[in-house]
DODOZA-359467 format. One record per residue (C-alpha): x, y, z; residue number from 1. Coordinates in steps of 0.25 Angstrom, whole numbers. Example, Ala and Ser with C-alpha at 12.3 -4.5 7.8 and 13.67 -1.06 7.14 Angstrom:
BEGIN
X:Y:Z:pos
49:-18:31:1
55:-4:29:2
//
This chain:
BEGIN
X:Y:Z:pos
363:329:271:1
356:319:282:2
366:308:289:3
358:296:292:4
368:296:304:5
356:291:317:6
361:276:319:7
376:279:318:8
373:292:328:9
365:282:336:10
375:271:338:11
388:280:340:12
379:286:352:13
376:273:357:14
388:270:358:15
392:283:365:16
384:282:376:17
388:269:381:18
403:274:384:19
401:281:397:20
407:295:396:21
403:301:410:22
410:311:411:23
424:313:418:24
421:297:422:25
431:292:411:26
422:288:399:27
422:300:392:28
436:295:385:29
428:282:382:30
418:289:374:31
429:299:369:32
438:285:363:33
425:278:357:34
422:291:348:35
438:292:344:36
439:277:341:37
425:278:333:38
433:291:324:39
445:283:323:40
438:271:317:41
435:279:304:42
444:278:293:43
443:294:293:44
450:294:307:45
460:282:304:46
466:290:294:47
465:304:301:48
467:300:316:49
474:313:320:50
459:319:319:51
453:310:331:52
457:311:345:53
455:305:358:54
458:318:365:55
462:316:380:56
455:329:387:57
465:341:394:58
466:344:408:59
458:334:412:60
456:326:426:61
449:317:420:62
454:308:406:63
445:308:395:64
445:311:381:65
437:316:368:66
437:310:354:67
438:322:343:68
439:319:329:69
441:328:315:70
438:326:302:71
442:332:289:72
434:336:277:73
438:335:263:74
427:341:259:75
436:356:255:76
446:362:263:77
440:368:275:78
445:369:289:79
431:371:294:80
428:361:305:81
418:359:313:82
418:354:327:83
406:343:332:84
409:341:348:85
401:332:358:86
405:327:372:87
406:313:377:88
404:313:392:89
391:312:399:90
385:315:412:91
386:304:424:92
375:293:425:93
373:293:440:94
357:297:433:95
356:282:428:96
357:276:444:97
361:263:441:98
357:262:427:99
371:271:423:100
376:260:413:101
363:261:405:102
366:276:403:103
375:271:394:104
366:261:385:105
356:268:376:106
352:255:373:107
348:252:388:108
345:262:393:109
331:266:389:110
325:252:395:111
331:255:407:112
326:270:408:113
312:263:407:114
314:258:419:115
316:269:427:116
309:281:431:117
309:289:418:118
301:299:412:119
290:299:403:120
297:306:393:121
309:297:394:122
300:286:392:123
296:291:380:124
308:293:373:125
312:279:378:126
301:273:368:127
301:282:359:128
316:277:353:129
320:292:350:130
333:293:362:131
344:286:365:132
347:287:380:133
360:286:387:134
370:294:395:135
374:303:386:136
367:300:372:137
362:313:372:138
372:321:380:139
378:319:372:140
385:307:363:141
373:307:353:142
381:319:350:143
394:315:348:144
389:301:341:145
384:313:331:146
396:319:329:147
404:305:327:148
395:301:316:149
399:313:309:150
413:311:310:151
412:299:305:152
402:305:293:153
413:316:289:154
425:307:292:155
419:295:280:156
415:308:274:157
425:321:274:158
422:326:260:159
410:332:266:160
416:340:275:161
424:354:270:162
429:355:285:163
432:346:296:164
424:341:307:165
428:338:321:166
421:331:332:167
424:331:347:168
417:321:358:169
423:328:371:170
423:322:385:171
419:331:398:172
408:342:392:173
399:336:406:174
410:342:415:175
422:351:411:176
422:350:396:177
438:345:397:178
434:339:383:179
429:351:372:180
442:357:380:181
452:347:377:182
446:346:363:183
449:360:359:184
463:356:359:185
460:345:349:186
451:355:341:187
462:367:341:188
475:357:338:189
465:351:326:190
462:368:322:191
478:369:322:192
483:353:315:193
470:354:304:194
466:369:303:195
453:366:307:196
443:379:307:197
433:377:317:198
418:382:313:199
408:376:322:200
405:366:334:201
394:355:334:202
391:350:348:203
382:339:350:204
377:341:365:205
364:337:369:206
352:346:369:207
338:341:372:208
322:347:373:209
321:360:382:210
307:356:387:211
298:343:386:212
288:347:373:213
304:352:368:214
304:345:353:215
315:354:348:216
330:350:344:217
339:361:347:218
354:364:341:219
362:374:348:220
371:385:344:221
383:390:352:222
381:384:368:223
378:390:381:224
389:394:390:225
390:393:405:226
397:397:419:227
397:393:432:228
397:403:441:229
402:401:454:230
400:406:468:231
409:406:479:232
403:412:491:233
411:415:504:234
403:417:518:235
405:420:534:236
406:407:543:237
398:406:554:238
390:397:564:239
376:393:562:240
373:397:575:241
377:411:569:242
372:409:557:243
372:428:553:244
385:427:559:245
393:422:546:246
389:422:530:247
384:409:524:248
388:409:509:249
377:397:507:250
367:410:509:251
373:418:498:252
376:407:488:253
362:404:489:254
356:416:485:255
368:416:473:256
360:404:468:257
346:412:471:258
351:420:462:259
358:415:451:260
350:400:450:261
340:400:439:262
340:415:437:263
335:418:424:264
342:433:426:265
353:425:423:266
350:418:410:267
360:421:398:268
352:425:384:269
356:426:371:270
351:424:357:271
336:423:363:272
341:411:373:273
343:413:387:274
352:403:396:275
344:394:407:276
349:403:422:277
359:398:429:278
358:386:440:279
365:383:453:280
374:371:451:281
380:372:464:282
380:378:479:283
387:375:490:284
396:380:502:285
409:373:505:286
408:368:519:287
412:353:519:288
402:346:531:289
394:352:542:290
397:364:550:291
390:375:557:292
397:384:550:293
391:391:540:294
398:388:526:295
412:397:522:296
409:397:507:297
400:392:497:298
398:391:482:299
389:391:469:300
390:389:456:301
381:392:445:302
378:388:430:303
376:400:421:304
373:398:405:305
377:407:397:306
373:412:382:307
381:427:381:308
383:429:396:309
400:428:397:310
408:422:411:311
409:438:414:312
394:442:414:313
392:428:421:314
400:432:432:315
397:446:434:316
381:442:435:317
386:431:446:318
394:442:452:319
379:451:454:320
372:439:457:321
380:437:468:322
380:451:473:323
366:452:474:324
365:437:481:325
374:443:491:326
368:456:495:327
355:449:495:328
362:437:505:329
368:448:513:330
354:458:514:331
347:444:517:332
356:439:527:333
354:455:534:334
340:452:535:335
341:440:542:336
349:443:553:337
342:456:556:338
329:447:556:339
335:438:565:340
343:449:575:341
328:454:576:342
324:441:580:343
334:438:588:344
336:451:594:345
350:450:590:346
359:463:586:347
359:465:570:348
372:466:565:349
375:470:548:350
382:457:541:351
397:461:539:352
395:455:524:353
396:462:510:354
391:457:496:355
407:452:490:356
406:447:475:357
419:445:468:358
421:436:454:359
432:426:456:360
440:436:449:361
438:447:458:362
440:438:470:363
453:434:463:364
457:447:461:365
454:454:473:366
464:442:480:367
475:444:469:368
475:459:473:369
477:456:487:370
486:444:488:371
492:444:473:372
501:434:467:373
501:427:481:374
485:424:478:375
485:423:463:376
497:412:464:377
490:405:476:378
475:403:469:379
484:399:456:380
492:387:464:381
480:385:472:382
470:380:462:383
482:374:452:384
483:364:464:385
469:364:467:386
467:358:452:387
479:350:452:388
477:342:465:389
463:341:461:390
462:339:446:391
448:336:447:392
441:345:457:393
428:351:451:394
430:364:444:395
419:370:453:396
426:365:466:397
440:370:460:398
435:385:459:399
430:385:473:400
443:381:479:401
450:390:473:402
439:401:478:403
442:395:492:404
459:398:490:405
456:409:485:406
445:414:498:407
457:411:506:408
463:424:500:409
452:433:503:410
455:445:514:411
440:447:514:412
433:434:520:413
418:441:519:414
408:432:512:415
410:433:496:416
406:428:484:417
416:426:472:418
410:420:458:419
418:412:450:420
417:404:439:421
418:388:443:422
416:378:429:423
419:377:416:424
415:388:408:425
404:383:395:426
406:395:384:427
393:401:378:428
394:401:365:429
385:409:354:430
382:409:341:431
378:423:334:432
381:418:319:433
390:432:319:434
402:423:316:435
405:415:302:436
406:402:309:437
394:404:319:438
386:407:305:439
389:395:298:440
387:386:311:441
373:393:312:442
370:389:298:443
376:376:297:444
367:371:308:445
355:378:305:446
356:372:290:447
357:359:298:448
346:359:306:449
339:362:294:450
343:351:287:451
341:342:299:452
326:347:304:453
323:338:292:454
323:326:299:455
322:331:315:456
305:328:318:457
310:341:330:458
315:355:328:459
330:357:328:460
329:372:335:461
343:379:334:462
346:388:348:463
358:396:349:464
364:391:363:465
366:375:368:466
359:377:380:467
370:364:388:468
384:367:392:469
393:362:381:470
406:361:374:471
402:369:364:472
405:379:374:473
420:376:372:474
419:379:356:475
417:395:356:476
417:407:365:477
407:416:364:478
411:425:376:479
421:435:373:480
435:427:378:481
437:440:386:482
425:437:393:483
430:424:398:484
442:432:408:485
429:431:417:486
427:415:416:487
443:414:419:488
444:426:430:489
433:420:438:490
435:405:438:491
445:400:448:492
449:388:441:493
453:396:429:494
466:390:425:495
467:380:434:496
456:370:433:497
449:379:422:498
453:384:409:499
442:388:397:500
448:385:385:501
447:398:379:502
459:399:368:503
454:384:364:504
440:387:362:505
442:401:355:506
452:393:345:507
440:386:340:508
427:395:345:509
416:388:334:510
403:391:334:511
395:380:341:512
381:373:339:513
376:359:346:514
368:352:337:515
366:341:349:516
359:327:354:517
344:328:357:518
338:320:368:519
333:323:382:520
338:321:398:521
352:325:395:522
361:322:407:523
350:313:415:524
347:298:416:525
338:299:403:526
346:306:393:527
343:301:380:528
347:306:365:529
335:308:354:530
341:300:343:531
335:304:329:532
340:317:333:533
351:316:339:534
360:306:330:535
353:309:317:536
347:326:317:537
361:330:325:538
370:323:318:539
364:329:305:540
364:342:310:541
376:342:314:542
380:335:299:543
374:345:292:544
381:357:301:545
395:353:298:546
391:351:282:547
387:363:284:548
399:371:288:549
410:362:283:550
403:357:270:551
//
């Protein structure tokens, strides 16, 4: 079966880009109270408005809010129920200069992009009338305007259905993902109040053409997963005018970078597709204005994809990269001041240094064995009143400062570097077909693309890993749950202003796909949405998949 769905998909995403949903700047819940009000207007929800909810997120500095809504089938009696997720916040618009209110008019829009300094390319997707642009039609509320439809569809129509079909439009995937986090509450207390069975995840997130000559459309399987490892680097004051006479952890958290940034030795591979290296996202020392004196401490931090690699085997390759970054500093550093004492005709004296590499949990665990209680209870207290007086201080930030506290522990004040783990943690998840459900989710949307290559003019390619962090990583665990004792021993937050729902996300643990928007410049000024795709070949896909397994 074909839906004729593109006008109705069309005008629901118009509609939804102009709400503005920046995230964490209060328009999330806007979006999030238009999609519950457009579910409570049908007759289906009027009857049955215990199975739509405007959900409040948990733990949350910030208020904001997602709509989720279930329908029944009639169609037999199957618990079988399939889960269709998409957020609703965006990115900023600082891009746009001080075009930012067109960002959120399709209609506009494109004249105005006309006028600025755009691309050929863009040009020509302008006058071809094949994209919506807007801030956030592709990335992604031509998504969730998908998902709507269908709700509506099975809700005027539940006899077709032998299962039940939740949607959720979450708030804040662009930052911490407080909203798939709150909604697995909602998705566990539906599994206990209705019986609900839970067999597979539809996500809608965005993807787009790997290289210009790229005609290909792509659904994914299971999701990539990533870490952010983390770097705290102490050093050995001293003056500039003496400049051998200290350690400058700038120097060593340098050659961290040289070694890990864009390393392919690095890459995670599996199922014949390998992870793009990790990348520097930050680097920095903490010195607050100018001194001569060289810097006390400094830190990194890394993103690192994953497709098999778990928070262990992350960690202990940071830990060797690291060694060898500091042997190499201190060998380097040797050189330098034997050169210069020649030069000079100054005495040469050996660096009183040593290579020192500890995880957080080793650093932690030396400490506990030389202070006890006293330090465990300290550290505790000392970053529950760090997250309680500063609710909204970053999570990076966070994890430093309770590095610090705990520095002021140490016996051993020689320069070290301790690894930690400083973000949210974005699960891998990987689909083998070894399982029942992971089986019929394969089969259900390779019967769909089928179906659906019929009326795409481009090639819908499956692969096996959505290449974009996502909340599809909040679905499913891949990893052994063991193996995540490294993720929780190595992060400092941990229980304070981190928890990863562990228990929540193995009560439901689906296999996942994302059969997403199409469109180009995600995240930037030009983002745009290819429609015939996007609201009419998705959409059906995505029909066709959840006939599939719950017809």
């Amino acid at each position: 079966m074909y839906l004729n769905c593109f006008d109705e998909v069309k005008n629901i995403t118009r509609d939804l880009v102009k709400i503005p949903s920046i995230v964490r700047q209060g328009g999330e819940s806007d979006v999030a109270k238009w999609i519950y009000d457009y579910y409570m207007d049908m007759d289906y929800f009027k009857k049955n408005p215990d199975q739509v909810v405007f959900q409040e997120t948990l733990n949350d500095e910030v208020l904001r809010h997602n709509a989720i809504a279930l329908v029944k089938g009639t169609k037999g009696v199957s618990n079988r129920t399939v889960v269709m997720m998409g957020h609703i916040d965006t990115v900023g618009v600082d891009d746009f200069g001080t075009n930012w209110k067109a960002a959120f008019d399709p209609d506009r829009l494109p004249e105005i992009l006309k006028e600025m300094n755009v691309s050929e390319e863009v040009l020509e997707d302008i006058e071809s009338g094949d994209y919506m642009f807007g801030r956030g039609a592709l990335d992604m509320k031509a998504g969730v305007a998908g998902h709507m439809y269908l709700i509506k569809y099975f809700a005027e129509n539940p006899g077709e259905l032998d299962g039940n079909l939740v949607a959720i439009a979450e708030c804040d995937e662009e930052d911490n993902s407080h909203g798939i986090i709150s909604a697995l509450k909602i998705l566990k207390q539906w599994k206990r109040d209705h019986g609900l069975e839970y067999v597979a995840a539809i996500n809608a997130d965005y993807s787009t053409p790997y290289h210009r000559k790229d005609q290909n459309r792509y659904v994914y399987f299971g999701t990539i997963g990533k870490l952010l490892p983390s770097f705290y680097v102490t050093g050995k004051e001293t003056h500039v005018g003496d400049s051998f006479g200290g350690f400058n952890p700038n120097t060593l958290v340098a050659e961290i970078t040289r070694k890990i940034d864009l390393n392919p030795d690095l890459c995670d591979e599996a199922q014949g597709e390998v992870t793009v290296p990790p990348t520097s996202l930050k680097q920095t020392d903490t010195k607050v204005g100018y001194t001569v004196q060289t810097p006390l401490a400094a830190y990194s931090y890394y993103n690192f994809f994953t497709h098999s690699m778990s928070p262990r085997d992350v960690i202990l390759k940071m830990k060797d990269k690291a060694e060898e970054a500091f042997d190499e500093v201190l060998e380097r550093m040797d050189q330098s001041y034997r050169k210069y004492c020649e030069m000079g005709g100054h005495t040469y004296t050996p660096f009183p240094y040593r290579t020192r590499v500890y995880t957080w949990e080793e650093f932690y665990n030396e400490l506990l064995t030389i202070h006890g209680d006293k330090f465990k209870l300290a550290i505790k207290n000392f970053a529950a009143d760090l997250n309680e007086k500063n609710p909204s201080m970053d999570l990076r930030d966070f994890s430093v400062a309770v590095i610090e506290e705990a520095w002021k522990w140490s016996q051993d004040k020689s320069p070290v570097v301790i690894i930690y783990y400083s973000s949210l943690f974005s699960s891998r998840i990987e689909m083998t077909g070894k399982t029942d459900k992971e089986k019929a989710l394969l089969d259900s949307v390779k019967g769909s693309i089928d179906l659906v290559q019929d009326h795409s003019d481009k090639p819908i390619v499956v692969k096996m890993f959505y290449p974009y962090i996502s909340d599809s990583s909040f679905m499913a665990l891949s990893d052994d749950p063991h193996e995540l004792v490294a993720l929780e021993r190595n992060m400092p937050s941990w229980g304070t202003k981190y928890n990863h729902p562990i228990d929540d996300i193995m009560d439901i643990n689906v296999p996942v796909v994302n059969i997403g928007t199409y469109g180009k410049d995600g995240h930037k000024f030009t983002e745009r949405v290819h429609m015939r795709y996007t609201f009419e070949n998705v959409t059906n896909m995505t029909f066709n998949t959840i006939k599939s397994l719950l017809g």
